[in-house]
ROPA-305170 format. One record per residue (C-alpha): x, y, z; residue number from 1; residue in three letters. Coordinates in Angstrom, 3 decimals. Each point is the difference from the previous one (the first is absolute). Layout:
N
          X          Y          Z     n   res
          X          Y          Z   NUM   ALA
...
***
This chain:
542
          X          Y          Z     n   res
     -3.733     -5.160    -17.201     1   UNK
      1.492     -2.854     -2.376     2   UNK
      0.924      0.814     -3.660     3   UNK
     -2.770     -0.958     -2.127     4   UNK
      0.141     -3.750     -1.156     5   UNK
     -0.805     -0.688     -3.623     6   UNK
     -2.049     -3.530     -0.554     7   UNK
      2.367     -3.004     -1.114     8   UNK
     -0.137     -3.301     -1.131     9   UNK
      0.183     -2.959      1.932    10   UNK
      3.420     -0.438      1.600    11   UNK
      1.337     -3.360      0.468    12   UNK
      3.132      1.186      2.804    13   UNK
     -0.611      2.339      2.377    14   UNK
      3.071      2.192     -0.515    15   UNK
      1.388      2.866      1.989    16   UNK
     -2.133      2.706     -2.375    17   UNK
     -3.048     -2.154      0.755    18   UNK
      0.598     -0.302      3.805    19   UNK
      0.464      4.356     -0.616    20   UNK
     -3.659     -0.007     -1.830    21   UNK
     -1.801     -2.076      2.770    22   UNK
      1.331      2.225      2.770    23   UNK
     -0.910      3.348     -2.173    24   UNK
     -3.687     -1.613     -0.637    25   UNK
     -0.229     -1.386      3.437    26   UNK
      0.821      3.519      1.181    27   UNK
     -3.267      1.411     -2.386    28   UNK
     -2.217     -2.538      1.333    29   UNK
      0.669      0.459      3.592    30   UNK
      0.052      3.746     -1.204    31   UNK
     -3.390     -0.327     -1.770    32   UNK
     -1.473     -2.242      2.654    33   UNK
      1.504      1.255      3.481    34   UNK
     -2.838      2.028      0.916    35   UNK
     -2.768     -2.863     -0.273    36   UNK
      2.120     -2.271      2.070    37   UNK
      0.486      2.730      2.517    38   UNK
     -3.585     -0.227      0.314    39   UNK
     -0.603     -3.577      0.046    40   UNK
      2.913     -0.515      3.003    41   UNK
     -1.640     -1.687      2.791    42   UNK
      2.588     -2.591      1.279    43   UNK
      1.408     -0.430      2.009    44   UNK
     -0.230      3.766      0.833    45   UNK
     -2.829      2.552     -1.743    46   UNK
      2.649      2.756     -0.334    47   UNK
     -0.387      0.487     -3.657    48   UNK
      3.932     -0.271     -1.480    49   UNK
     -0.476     -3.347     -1.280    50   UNK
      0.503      1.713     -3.455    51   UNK
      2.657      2.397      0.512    52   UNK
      2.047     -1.939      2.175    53   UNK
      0.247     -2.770     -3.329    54   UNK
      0.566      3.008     -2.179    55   UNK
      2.878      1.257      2.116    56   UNK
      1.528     -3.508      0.172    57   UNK
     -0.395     -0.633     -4.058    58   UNK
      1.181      3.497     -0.378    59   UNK
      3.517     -1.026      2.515    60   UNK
      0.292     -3.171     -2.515    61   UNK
     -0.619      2.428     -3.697    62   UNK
      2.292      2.262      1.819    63   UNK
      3.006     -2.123      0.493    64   UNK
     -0.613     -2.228     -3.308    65   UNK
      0.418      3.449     -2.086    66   UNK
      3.455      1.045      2.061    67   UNK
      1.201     -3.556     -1.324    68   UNK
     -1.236      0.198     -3.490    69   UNK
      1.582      3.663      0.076    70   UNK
      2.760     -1.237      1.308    71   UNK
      0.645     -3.115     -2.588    72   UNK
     -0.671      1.835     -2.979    73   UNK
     -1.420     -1.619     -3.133    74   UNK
      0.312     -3.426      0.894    75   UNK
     -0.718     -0.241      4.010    76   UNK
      0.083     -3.783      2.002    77   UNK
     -3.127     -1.646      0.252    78   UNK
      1.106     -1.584      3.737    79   UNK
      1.354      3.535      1.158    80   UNK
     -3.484      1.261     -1.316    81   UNK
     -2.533     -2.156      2.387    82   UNK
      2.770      0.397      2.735    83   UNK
     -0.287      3.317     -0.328    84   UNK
     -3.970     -0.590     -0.244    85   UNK
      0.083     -1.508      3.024    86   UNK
      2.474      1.649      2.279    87   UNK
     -1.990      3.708     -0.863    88   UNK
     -3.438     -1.607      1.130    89   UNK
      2.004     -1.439      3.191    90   UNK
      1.168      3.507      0.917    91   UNK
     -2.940      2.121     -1.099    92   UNK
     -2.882     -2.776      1.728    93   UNK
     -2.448      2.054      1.381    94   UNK
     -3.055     -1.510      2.368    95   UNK
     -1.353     -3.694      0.423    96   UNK
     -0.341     -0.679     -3.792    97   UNK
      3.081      1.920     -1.222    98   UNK
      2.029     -2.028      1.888    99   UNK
     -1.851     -3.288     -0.932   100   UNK
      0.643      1.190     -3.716   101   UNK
      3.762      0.732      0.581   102   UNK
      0.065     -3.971      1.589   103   UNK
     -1.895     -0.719     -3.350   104   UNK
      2.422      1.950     -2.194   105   UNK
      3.186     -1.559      1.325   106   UNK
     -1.452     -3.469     -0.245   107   UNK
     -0.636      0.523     -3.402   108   UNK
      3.285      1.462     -0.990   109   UNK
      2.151     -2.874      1.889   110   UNK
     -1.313     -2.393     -3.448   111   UNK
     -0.056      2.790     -2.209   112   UNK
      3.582      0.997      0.089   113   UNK
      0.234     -3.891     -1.316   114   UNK
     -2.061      0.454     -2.881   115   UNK
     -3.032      1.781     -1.341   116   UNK
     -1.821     -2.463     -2.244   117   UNK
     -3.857     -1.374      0.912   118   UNK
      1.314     -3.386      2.353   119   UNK
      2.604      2.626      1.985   120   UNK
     -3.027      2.518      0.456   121   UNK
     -2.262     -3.023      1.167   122   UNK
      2.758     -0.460      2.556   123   UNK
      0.738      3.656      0.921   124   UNK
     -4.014      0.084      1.108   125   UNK
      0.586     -3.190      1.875   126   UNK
      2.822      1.468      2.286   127   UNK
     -1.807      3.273      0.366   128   UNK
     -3.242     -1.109      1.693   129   UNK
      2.053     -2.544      1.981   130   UNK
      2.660      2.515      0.796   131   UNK
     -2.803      2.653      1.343   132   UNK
     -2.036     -2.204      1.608   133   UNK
      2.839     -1.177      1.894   134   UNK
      1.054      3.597      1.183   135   UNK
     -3.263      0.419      1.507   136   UNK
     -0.313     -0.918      3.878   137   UNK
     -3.578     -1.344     -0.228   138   UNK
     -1.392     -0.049     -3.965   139   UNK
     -3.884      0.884     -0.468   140   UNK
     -1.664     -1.567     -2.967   141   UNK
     -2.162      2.308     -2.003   142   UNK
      3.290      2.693     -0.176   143   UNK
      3.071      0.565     -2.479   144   UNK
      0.585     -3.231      0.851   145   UNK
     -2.415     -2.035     -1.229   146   UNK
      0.138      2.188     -2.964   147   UNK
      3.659     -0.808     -0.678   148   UNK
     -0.852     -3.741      0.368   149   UNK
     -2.665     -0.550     -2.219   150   UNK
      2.376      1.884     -2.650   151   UNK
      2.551     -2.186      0.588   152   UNK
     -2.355     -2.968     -0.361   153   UNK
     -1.316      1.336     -2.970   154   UNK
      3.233     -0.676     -2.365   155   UNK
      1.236     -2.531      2.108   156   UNK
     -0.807     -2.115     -3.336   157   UNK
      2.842      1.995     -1.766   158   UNK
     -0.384      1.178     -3.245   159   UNK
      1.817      2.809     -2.215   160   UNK
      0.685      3.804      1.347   161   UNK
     -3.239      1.275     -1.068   162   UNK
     -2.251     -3.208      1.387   163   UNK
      1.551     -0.351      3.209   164   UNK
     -0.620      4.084      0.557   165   UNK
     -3.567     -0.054     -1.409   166   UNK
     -0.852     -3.484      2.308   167   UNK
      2.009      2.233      2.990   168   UNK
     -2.666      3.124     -0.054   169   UNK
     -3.345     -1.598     -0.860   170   UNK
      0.568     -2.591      3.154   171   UNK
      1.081      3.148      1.806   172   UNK
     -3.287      2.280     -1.150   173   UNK
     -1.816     -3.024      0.533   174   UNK
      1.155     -0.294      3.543   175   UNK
     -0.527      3.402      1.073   176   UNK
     -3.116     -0.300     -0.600   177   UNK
     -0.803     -2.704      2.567   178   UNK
      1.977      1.783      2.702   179   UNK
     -3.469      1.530      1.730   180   UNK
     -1.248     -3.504      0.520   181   UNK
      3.265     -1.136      1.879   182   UNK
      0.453      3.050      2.186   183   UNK
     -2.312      1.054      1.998   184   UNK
      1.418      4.016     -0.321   185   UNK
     -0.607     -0.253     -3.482   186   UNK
     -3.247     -1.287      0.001   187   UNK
     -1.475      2.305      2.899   188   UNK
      1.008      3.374     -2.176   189   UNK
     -0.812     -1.656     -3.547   190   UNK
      3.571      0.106     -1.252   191   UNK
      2.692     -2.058     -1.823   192   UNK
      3.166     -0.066      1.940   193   UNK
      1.956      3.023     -0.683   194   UNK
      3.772     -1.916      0.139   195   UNK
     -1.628     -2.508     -2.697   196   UNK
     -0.996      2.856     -2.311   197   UNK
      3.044      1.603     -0.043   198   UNK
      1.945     -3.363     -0.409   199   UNK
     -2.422     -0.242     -2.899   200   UNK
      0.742      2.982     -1.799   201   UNK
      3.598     -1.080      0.167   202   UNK
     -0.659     -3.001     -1.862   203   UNK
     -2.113      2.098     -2.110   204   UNK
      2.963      1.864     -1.152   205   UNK
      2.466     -3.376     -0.564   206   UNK
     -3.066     -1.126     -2.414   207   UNK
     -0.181      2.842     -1.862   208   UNK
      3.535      0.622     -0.013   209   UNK
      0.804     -3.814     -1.167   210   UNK
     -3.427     -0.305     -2.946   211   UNK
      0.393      3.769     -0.898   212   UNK
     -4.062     -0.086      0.911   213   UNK
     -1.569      1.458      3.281   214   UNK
     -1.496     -2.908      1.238   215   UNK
     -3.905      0.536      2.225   216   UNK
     -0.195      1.972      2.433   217   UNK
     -0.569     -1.242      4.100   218   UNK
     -2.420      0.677      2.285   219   UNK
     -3.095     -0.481     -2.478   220   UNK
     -2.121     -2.010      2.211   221   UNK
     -2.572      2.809      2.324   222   UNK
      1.492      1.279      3.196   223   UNK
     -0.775      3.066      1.555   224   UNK
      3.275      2.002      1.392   225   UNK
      0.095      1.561      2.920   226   UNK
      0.559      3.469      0.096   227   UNK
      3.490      1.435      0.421   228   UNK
     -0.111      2.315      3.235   229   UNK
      2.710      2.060      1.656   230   UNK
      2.432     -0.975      2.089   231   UNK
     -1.530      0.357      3.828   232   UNK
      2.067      1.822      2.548   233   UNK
      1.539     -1.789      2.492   234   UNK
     -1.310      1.383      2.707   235   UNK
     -3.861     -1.574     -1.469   236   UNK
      1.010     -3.004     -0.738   237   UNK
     -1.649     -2.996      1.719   238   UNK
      1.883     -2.294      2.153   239   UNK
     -0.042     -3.531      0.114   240   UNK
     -0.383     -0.587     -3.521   241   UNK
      3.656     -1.135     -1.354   242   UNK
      3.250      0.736      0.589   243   UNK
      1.040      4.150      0.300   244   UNK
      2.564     -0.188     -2.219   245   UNK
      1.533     -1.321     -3.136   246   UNK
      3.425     -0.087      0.355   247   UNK
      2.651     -0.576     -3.403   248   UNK
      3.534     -0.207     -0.298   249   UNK
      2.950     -0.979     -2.051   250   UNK
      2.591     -2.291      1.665   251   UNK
      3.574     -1.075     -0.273   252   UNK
      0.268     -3.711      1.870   253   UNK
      0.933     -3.208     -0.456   254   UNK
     -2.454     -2.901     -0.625   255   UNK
      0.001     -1.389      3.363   256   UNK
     -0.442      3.731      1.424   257   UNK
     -3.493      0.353     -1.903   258   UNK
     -1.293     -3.828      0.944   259   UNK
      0.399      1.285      3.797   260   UNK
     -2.000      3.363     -1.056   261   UNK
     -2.694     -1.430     -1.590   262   UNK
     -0.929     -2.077      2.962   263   UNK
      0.562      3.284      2.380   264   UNK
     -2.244      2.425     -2.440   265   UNK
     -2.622     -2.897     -0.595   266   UNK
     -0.342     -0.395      4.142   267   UNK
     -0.229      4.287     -0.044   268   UNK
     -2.531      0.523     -3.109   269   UNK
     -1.793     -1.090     -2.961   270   UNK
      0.291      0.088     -3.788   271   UNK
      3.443     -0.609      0.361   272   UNK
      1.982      0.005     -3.515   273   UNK
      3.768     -0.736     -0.186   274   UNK
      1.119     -0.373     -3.683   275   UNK
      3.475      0.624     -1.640   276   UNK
      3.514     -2.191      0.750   277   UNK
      4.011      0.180     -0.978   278   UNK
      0.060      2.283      3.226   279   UNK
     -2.505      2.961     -0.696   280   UNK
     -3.695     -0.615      1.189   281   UNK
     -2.846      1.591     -0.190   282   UNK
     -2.511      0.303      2.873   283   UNK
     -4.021      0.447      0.763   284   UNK
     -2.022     -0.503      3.065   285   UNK
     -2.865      1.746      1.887   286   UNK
      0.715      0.252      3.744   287   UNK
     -0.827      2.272      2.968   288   UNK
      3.349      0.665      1.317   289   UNK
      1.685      1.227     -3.133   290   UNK
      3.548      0.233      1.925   291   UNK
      0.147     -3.416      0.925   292   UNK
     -0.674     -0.740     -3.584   293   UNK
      2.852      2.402     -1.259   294   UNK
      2.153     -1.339      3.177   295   UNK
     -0.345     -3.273     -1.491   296   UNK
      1.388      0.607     -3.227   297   UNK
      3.247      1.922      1.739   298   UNK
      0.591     -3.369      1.988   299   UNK
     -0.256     -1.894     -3.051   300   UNK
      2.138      2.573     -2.318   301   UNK
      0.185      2.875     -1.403   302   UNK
     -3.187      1.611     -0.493   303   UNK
     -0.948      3.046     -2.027   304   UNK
     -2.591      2.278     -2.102   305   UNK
     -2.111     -0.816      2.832   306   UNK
     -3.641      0.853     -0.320   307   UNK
     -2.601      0.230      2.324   308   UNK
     -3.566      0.973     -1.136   309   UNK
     -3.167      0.184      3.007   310   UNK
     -2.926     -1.863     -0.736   311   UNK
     -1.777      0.273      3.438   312   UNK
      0.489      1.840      3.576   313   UNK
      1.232     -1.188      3.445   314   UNK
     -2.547      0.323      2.530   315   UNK
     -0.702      3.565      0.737   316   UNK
      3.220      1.602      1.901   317   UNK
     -2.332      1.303      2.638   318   UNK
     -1.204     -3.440      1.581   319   UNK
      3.502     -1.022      1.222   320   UNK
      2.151      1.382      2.668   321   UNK
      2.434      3.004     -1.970   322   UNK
      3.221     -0.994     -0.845   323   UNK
      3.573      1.868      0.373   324   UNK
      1.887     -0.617     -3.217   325   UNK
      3.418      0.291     -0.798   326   UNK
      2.327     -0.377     -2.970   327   UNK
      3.389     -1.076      0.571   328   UNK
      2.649      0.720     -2.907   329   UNK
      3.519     -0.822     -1.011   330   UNK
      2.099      2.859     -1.007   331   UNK
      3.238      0.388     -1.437   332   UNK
      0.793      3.108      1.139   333   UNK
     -0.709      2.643      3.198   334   UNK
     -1.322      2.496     -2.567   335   UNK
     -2.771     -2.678     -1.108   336   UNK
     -0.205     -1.221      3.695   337   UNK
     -0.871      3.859      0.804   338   UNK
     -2.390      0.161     -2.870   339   UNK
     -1.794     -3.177      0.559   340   UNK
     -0.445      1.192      4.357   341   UNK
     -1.679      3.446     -1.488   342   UNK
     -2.401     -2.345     -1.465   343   UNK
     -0.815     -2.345      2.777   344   UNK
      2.374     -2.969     -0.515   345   UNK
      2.168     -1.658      2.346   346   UNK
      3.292     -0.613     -1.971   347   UNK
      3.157     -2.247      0.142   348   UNK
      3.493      0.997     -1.579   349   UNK
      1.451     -3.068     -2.524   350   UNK
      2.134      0.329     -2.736   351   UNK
     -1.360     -1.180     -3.419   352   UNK
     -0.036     -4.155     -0.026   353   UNK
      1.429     -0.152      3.586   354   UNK
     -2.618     -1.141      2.220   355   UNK
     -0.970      2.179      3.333   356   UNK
      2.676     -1.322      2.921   357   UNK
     -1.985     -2.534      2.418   358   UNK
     -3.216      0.330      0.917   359   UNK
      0.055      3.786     -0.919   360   UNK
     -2.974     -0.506     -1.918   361   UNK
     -1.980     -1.598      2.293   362   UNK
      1.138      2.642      2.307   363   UNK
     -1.517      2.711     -2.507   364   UNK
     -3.377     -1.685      0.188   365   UNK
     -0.051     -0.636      3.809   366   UNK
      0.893      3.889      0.293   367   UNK
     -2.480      0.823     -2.092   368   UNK
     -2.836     -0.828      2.818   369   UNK
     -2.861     -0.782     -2.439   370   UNK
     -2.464     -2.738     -0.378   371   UNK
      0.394      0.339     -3.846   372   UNK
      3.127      0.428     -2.285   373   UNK
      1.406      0.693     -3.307   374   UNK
      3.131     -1.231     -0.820   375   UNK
      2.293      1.442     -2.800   376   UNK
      2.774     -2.003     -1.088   377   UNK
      1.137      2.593     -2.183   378   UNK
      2.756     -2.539     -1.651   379   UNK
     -0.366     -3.961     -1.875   380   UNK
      2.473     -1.041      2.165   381   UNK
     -1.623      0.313      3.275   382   UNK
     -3.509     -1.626     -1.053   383   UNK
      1.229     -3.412      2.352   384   UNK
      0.779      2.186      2.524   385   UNK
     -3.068      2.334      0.205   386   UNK
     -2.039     -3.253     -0.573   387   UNK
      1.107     -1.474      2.994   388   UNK
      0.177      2.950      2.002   389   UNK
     -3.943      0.381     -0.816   390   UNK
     -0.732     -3.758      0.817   391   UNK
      1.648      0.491      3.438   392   UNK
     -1.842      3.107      0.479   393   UNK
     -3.503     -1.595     -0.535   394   UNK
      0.807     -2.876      2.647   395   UNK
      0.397      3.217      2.451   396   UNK
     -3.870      0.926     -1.156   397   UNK
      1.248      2.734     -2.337   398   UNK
     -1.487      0.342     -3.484   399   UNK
      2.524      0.992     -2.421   400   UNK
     -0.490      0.244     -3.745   401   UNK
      3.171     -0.502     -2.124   402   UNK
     -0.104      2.368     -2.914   403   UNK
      2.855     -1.527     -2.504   404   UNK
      1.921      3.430     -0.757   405   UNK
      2.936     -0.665     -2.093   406   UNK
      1.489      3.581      0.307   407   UNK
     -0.354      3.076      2.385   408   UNK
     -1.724      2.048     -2.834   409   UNK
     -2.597     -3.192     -0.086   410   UNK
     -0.168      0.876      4.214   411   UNK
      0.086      3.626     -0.622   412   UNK
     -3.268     -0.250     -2.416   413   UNK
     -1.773     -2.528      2.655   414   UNK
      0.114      2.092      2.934   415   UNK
     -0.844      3.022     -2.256   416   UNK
     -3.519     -1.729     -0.247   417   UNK
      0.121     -1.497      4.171   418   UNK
     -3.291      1.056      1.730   419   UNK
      0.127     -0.860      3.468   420   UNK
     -4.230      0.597     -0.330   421   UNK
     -1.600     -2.357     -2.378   422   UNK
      0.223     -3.811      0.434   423   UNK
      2.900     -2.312      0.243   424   UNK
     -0.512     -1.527     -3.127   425   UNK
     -0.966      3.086     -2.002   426   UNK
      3.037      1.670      1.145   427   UNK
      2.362     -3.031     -0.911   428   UNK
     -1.109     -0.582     -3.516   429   UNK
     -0.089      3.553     -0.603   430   UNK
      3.187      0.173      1.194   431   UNK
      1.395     -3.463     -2.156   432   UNK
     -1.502      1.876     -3.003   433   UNK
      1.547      2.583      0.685   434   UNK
      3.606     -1.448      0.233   435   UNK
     -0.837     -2.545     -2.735   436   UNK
     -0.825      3.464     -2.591   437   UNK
      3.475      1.389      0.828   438   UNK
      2.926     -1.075     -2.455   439   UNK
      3.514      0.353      1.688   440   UNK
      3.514      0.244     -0.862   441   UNK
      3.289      0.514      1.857   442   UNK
      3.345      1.268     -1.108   443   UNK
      3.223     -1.872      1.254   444   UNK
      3.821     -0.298     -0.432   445   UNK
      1.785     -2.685     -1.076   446   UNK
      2.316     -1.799      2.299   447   UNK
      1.768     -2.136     -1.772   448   UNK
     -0.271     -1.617     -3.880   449   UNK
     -3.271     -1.967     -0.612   450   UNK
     -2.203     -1.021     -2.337   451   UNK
     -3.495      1.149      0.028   452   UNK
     -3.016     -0.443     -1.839   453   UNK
      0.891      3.436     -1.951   454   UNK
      3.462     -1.138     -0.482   455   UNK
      3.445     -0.215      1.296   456   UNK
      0.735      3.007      2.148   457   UNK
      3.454      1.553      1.963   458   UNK
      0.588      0.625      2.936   459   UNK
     -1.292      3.770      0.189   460   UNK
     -2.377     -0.410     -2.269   461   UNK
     -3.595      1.745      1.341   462   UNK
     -2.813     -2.540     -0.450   463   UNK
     -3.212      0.772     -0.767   464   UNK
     -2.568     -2.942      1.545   465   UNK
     -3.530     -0.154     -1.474   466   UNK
     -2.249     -2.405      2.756   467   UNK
      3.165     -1.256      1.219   468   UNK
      1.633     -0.988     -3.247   469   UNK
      3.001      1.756     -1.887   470   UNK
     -1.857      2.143     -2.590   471   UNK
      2.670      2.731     -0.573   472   UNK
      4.079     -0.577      0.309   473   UNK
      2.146      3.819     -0.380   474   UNK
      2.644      2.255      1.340   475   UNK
     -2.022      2.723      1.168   476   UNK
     -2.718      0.221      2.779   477   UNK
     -1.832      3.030     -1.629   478   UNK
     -0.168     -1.455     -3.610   479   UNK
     -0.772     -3.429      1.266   480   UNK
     -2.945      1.480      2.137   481   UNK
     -1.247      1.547     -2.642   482   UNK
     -0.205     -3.363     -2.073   483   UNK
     -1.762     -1.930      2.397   484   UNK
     -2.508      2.913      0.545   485   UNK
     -0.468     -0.031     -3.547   486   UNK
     -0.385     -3.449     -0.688   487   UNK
     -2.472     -0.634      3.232   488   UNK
     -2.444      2.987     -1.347   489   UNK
     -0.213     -1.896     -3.503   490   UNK
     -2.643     -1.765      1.988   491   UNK
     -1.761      3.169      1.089   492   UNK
     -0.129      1.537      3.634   493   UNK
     -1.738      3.045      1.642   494   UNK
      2.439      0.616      2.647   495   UNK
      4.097     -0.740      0.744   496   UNK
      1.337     -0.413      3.406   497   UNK
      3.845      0.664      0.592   498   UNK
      1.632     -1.430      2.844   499   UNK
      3.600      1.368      0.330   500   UNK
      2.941     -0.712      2.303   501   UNK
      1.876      2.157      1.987   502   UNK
      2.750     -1.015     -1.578   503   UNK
     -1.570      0.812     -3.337   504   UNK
      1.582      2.625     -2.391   505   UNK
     -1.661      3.009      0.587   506   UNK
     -2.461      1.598     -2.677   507   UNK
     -0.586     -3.218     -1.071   508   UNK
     -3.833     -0.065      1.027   509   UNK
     -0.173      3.005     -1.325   510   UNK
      1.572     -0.476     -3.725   511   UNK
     -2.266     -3.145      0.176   512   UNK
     -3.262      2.156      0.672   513   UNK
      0.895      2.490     -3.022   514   UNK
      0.378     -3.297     -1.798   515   UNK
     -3.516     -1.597      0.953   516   UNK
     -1.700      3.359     -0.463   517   UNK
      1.872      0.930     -3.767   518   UNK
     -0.419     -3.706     -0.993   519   UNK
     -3.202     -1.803      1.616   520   UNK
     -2.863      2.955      0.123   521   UNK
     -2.976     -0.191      2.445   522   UNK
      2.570     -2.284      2.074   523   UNK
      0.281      1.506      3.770   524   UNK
      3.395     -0.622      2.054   525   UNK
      0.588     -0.695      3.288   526   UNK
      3.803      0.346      2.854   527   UNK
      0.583     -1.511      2.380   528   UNK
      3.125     -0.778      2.012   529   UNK
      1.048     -2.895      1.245   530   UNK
      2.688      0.651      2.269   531   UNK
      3.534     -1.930      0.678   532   UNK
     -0.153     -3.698     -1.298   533   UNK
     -2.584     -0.122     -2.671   534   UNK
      0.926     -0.720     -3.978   535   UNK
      0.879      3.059     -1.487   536   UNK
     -3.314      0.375     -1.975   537   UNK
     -3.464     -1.863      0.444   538   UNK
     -3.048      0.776     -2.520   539   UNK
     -3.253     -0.721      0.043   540   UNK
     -2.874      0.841     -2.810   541   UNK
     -3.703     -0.395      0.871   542   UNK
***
């Protein structure tokens, strides 16, 4: 929870320290208030995380505007602040709304970083509704939407700080409140839109946060919320009533990249919300094949913390013909390749970044003999290549789900989860979660001089790569190990996964086990070898 916020008096700049206070108070509303809209979430699905998913996004934003305030000291940058404001909210979105909010964030923060009096907040409000409403495929009046727009209209007279903020939440409350007579959700379950009311609180907090006064609260006019039920298992969920799955990822591409995916995940789903830029994107859509969604994304880019939550089931498993289902994985080492055949996989040999030779993918699916497959990369560098190996696949009347491993520990933690039993799509998302909850690392040796992103190193030197970037730079693969463990189970993790080479030192999986044991408690380890031609260390933490 935020630091308390003592009242103040009427700020004419909004300053780095008062960007800090509106993210700690939004953070208490949402806190306060997340339970109500929770209960109130009808649109555009009744799942009930309305509420928490804007609490986890405002919490992202607090989150990252503290690290910078900590980071500046007494006297932190106003611009870096709403950046930071911004960029958390893109990274932490969470559901329809969060992600609308994070679009609504940046917006405001683009004309913030330029100045923080009353005419640059009128502004900032401007671009945000126009900047979310443009991420959305196909906007729905009566939403976050219209609530952002009528805020923005509401100081679009200008004014000074605290004018422009007070004008920005009472055209906002008084918006919400119409919301059940332009949607027809709203108005069949007697609520205010749940988005709105959360953008509301938000606003809420600026006002206080600008006048030093809480300003009324939203929501007064009668509505009756609908009770907040349980989640319903999958297996009793009704069909035909939406899209299965909701399907949310970041992504690394290029402009052009994301204009061809949003056409290609508007033609597959609904609700579709793309927001973000300068090369990292984040991205929302309901859809019923959730691998075509997240096979999207890895034509487009680079996609990652993918997450894929059910909202209804595929026809019952028993009223189609039963399916033989295979998963196909590349391995960089016979050890692994032995591993992943105990467990059921068809495998191909490929060093790290060096893609299979020919068509000896293809080959791996076509040997497989099933109607239904899952593919496991297992390495960025071969995303084109699986991608195309599962489009050719499909025009042979094969259907193959592309699971966008990054690692082997990532392919190691997906086929851990593989039932060959339940339903094609069950198995593949629980399989993407899976991978997509497993953190991975890899030890190397330098070649030759270079400079990385964790300095220059020497030929020699071990490297220590965190997600594929230079974390760690030393002379010693033991000590350098050790590092990286250390530094990847800052974030937490229940269990470590050690992939070593044959060519690896021995008692190094070992010394690295004491380590994770004597260091990280109620952390469980895991060997495995790879065999000749793999890096000398791979780790993975779920």
């Amino acid at each position: 929870m935020p630091r308390p916020v003592p009242p103040s008096e009427e700020l004419t700049e909004l300053d780095a320290e008062a960007v800090r206070t509106w993210c700690a108070r939004a953070l208490d509303a949402l806190g306060r208030e997340r339970a109500e809209i929770d209960a109130i979430n009808v649109y555009p699905v009744a799942d009930g995380d309305t509420g928490t998913n804007l609490y986890l996004t405002v919490a992202a934003a607090h989150e990252a505007v503290e690290a910078v305030c900590a980071a500046a000291g007494t006297a932190p940058d106003t611009a870096e602040t709403v950046r930071a404001m911004a960029h958390g909210a893109l990274l932490g979105a969470r559901g329809n709304s969060g992600t609308i909010l994070s679009q609504l964030l940046r917006g405001m923060a683009a004309v913030l970083a330029l100045g923080g009096d009353g005419p640059h907040l009128a502004r900032a409000l401007a671009e945000a509704a126009s900047a979310a409403r443009r991420a959305v495929a196909h906007p729905v009046e009566g939403t976050i939407l219209t609530v952002a727009a009528s805020a923005a209209e509401g100081c679009a007279g200008g004014g000074d700080l605290a004018e422009v903020a007070r004008n920005a939440y009472e055209r906002a409350r008084a918006a919400l409140e119409t919301t059940p007579g332009q949607l027809d959700a709203l108005r069949r379950a007697g609520v205010v839109d749940a988005g709105g009311k959360g953008l509301v609180a938000v606003l809420g907090a600026l006002a206080e946060t600008v006048t030093g006064h809480a300003p009324p609260p939203a929501g007064t006019a009668p509505y009756a919320p609908v009770p907040l039920v349980p989640p319903v298992p999958a297996e009793t969920c009704p069909d035909g009533e939406g899209p299965a799955y909701e399907v949310i990822y970041l992504l690394e591409a290029d402009d052009a990249a994301v204009d061809l995916l949003r056409g290609r995940l508007d033609a597959l789903g609904e609700s579709l919300v793309v927001v973000g830029g300068d090369g990292l994107w984040n991205v929302h859509v309901h859809v019923d094949d959730a691998g075509a969604a997240v096979e999207a994304g890895i034509e487009a880019g680079r996609p990652h913390r993918v997450r894929i939550t059910h909202f209804a089931a595929a026809p019952p498993a028993a009223a189609a013909e039963p399916a033989r289902r295979a998963v196909v994985a590349v391995v960089p080492g016979e050890g692994l390749a032995g591993l992943c055949a105990e467990a059921g996989a068809t495998t191909v040999l490929a060093r790290p970044g060096e893609p299979p030779a020919g068509d000896a993918l293809l080959d791996a699916v076509r040997r497989a003999h099933a109607r239904e497959i899952v593919l496991l990369p297992n390495d960025t560098e071969l995303r084109q290549a699986a991608a195309a190996t599962a489009e050719r696949a499909r025009a042979e009347g094969i259907r193959v789900a592309l699971i966008p491993t990054r690692a082997a520990v990532q392919g190691i933690a997906a086929l851990a989860v593989h039932e060959p039993g339940r339903s094609f799509d069950e198995d593949v998302v629980a399989m993407t979660a899976a991978a997509g909850a497993t953190r991975y690392a890899e030890l190397a040796v330098a070649e030759r001089r270079s400079f990385t992103s964790a300095g220059v190193c020497q030929a020699g030197d071990v490297l220590g790569l965190i997600e594929g970037d230079v974390a760690v730079i030393g002379r010693d693969l033991t000590e350098t190990a050790r590092t990286v463990l250390d530094r990847m189970l800052q974030a937490g993790g229940e269990l470590v996964t050690l992939v070593v080479a044959d060519d690896t030192p021995p008692g190094l999986a070992d010394t690295l086990e004491a380590h994770v044991r004597r260091a990280h408690l109620a952390v469980d380890t895991t060997t495995y070898h790879a065999g000749a031609g793999a890096p000398p260390l791979l780790i993975g933490v779920e």
